[in-house]
C-alpha positions as CSV (number, residue, x, y, z in Angstrom):
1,X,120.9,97.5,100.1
2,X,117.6,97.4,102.2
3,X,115.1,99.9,102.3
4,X,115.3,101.0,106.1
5,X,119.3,101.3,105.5
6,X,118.7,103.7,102.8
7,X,116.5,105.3,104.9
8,X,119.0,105.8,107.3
9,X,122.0,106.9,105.3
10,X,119.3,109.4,103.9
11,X,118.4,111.0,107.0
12,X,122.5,111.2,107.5
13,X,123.5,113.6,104.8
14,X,124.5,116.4,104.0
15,X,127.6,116.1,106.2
16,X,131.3,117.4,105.7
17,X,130.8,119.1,102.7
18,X,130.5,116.1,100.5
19,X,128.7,114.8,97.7
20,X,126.3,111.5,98.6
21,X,125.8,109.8,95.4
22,X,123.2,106.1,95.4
23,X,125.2,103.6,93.3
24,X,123.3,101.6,90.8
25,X,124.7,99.0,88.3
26,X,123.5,98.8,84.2
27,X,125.3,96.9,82.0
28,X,127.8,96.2,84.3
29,X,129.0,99.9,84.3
30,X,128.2,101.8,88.1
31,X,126.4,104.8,88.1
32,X,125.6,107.6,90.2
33,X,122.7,109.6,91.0
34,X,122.9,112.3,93.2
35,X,121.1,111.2,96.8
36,X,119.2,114.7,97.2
37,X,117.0,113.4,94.0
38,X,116.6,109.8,94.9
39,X,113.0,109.1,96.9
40,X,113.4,105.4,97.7
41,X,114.8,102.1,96.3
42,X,111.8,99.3,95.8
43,X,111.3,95.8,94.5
44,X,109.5,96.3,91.3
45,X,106.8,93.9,91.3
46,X,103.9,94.1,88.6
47,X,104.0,96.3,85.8
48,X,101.3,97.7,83.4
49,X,102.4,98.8,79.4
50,X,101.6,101.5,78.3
51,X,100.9,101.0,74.1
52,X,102.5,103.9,71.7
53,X,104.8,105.1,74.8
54,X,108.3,106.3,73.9
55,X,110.8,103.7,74.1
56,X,112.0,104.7,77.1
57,X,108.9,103.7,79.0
58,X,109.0,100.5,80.2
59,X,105.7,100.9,81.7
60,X,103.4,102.4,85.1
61,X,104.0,101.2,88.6
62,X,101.1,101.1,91.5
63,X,103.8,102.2,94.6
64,X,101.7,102.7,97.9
65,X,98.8,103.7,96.0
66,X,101.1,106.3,93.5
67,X,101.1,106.2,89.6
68,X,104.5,105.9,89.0
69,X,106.1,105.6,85.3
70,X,109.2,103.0,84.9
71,X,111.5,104.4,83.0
72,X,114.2,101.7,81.6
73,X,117.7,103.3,82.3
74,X,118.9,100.0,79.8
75,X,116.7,101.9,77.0
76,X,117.5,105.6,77.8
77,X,121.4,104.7,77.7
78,X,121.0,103.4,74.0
79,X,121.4,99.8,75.6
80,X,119.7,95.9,75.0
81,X,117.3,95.1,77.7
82,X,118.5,92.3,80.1
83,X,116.7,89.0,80.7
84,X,113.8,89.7,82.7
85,X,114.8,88.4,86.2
86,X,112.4,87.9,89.4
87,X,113.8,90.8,91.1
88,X,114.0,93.8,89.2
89,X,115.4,96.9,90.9
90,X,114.4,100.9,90.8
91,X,115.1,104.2,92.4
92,X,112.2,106.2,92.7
93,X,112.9,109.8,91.7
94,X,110.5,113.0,91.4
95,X,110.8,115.4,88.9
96,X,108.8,118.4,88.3
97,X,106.1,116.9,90.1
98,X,105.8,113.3,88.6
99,X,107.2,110.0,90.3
100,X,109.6,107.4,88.4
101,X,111.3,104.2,88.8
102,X,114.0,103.9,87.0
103,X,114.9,100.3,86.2
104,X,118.0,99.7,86.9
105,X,120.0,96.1,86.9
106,X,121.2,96.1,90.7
107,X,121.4,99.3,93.5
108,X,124.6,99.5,95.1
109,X,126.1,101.4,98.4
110,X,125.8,105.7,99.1
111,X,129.1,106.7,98.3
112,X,130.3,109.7,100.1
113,X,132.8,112.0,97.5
114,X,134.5,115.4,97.2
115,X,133.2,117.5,94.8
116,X,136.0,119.0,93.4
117,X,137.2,115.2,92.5
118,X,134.9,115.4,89.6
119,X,136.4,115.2,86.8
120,X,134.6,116.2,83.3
121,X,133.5,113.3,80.7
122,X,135.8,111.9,78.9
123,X,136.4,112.5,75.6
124,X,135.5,109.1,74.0
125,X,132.5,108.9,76.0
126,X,129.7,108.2,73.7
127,X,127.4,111.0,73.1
128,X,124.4,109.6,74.2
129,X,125.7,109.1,77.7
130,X,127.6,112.7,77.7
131,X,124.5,114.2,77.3
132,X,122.9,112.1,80.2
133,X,126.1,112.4,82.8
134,X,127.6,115.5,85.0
135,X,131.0,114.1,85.0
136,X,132.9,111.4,86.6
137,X,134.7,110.1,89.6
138,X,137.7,107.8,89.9
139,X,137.4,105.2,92.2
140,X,139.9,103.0,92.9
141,X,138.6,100.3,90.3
142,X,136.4,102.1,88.7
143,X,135.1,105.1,87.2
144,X,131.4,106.1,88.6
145,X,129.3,107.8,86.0
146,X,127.3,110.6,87.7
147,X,124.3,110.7,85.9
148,X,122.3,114.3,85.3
149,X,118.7,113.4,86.3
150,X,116.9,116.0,84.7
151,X,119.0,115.2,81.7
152,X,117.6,111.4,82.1
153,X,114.3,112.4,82.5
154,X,114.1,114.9,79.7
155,X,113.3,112.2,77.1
156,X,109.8,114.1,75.9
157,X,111.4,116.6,75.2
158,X,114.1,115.6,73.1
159,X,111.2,114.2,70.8
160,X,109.8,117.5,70.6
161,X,112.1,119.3,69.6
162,X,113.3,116.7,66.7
């Protein structure tokens, strides 16, 4: 998906009472994240570690002159990290006031769906992911994990508070 067409999509919703949801791929499962949270979709490009970060940090990002940190989805999922490849893809997100990329494997389409069509975890989900989704949609050949973004993002203070 290119930058100026998410651009376009983004300016386009809030429409007909659906949910808009940017699809991203990790580990071959799709994910959602909510459209309203996502900031833009970029190329990332150089990356600076960051030593005795959590796990979870992958590293910081220069974007048009921002400190952003990379947060690995791979890692905050309980997953392996990929090979590196030369394109490696993230949604920028904002939450309370920081920016991050979160690494993802591949962005997909905006999928337009009815809220009420959201269907509650399954009960086999691992708990790890539970705690980082809303709930689910069934697509036709596949099931699209909506992620919780504050939920994702909330990594500090799960080490707090153990």
């Amino acid at each position: 998906m290119k930058q100026d067409n998410f651009a376009n999509v983004k300016a386009a919703r809030g429409f007909s009472g659906q949910q808009e949801f940017v699809t991203v791929t990790v580990a071959g499962q799709m994910l959602g994240l909510p459209i309203s949270r996502v900031h833009d979709v970029f190329v990332v490009s150089e990356m600076t570690t960051v030593p005795l970060a959590p796990g979870e940090i992958a590293g910081l990002l220069n974007l048009r002159g921002r400190v952003v940190t990379a947060v690995s989805l791979r890692r905050r999922l309980g997953l392996a990290e990929a090979e590196v490849s030369d394109r490696r893809m993230a949604v920028g997100l904002e939450n309370h006031g920081e920016a991050y990329g979160l690494l993802v494997d591949e962005v997909g389409e905006v999928l337009k769906l009815d809220p009420d069509a959201m269907q509650p975890n399954p009960v086999h989900m691992e708990r790890r992911w539970v705690g980082l989704s809303q709930g689910v949609h069934q697509l036709q050949d596949r099931l699209l994990i909506i992620l919780d973004v504050d939920a994702v993002l909330a990594f500090e203070t799960e080490r707090e508070a153990a």
